[in-house]
C-alpha positions in Angstrom: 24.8 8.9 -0.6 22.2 6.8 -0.6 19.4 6.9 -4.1 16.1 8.7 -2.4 14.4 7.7 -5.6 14.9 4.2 -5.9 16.8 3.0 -2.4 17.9 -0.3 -1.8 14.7 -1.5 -0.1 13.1 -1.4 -3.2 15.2 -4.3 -4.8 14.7 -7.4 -4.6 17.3 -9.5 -5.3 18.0 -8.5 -9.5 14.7 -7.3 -9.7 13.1 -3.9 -8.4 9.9 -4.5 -6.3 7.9 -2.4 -8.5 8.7 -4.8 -11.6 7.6 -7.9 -9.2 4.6 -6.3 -8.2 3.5 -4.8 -11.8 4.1 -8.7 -12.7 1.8 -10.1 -10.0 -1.0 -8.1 -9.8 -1.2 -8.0 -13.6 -3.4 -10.9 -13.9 -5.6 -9.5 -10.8 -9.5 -9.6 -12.0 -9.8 -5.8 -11.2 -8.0 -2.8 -9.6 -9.2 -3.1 -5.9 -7.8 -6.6 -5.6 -4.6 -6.1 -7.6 -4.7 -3.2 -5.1 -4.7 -5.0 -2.0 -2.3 -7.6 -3.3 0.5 -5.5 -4.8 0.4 -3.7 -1.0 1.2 -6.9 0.4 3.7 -8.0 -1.7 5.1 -4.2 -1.2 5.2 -4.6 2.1 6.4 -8.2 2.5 9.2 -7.2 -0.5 10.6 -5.1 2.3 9.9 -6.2 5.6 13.6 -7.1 6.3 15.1 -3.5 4.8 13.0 -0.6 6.0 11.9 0.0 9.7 10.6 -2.6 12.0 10.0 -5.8 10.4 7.4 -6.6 12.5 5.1 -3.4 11.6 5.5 -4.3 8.0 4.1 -7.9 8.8 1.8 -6.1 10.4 0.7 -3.8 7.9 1.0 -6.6 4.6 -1.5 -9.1 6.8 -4.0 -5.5 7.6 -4.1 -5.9 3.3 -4.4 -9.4 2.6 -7.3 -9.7 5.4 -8.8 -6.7 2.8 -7.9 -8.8 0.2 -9.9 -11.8 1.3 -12.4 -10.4 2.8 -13.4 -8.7 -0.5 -12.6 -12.1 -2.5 -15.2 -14.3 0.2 -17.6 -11.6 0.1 
């Protein structure tokens, strides 16, 4: 039976993608853009594990075009 809490998707290699992201987005300048970048790591963390790689390519690049859109404006 497979862990519904913390399933195998979200590990990344020895690490758990929620430890990589907290990491990341830790040194983000404020919430919106740590945000929008711990999505796309969230969803590019995955992207091979859960569902159709392709929507979750799709859905990291919907957040980093956010991401820089807010960091050019």
């Amino acid at each position: 039976m497979s862990d519904q809490i913390n399933p195998d998707h979200y590990r990344y290699g020895p690490a758990e993608a929620i430890d990589v992201i907290e990491a990341a987005i830790a040194r983000a300048p404020d919430p919106v853009l740590g945000n929008c970048q711990g999505h796309v790591l969230r969803y590019v963390l995955r992207m091979w594990d859960k569902g159709d790689p392709a929507v979750n390519a799709a859905k990291a690049r919907w957040y980093l075009e956010r991401l820089l859109g807010k960091l050019e404006a």
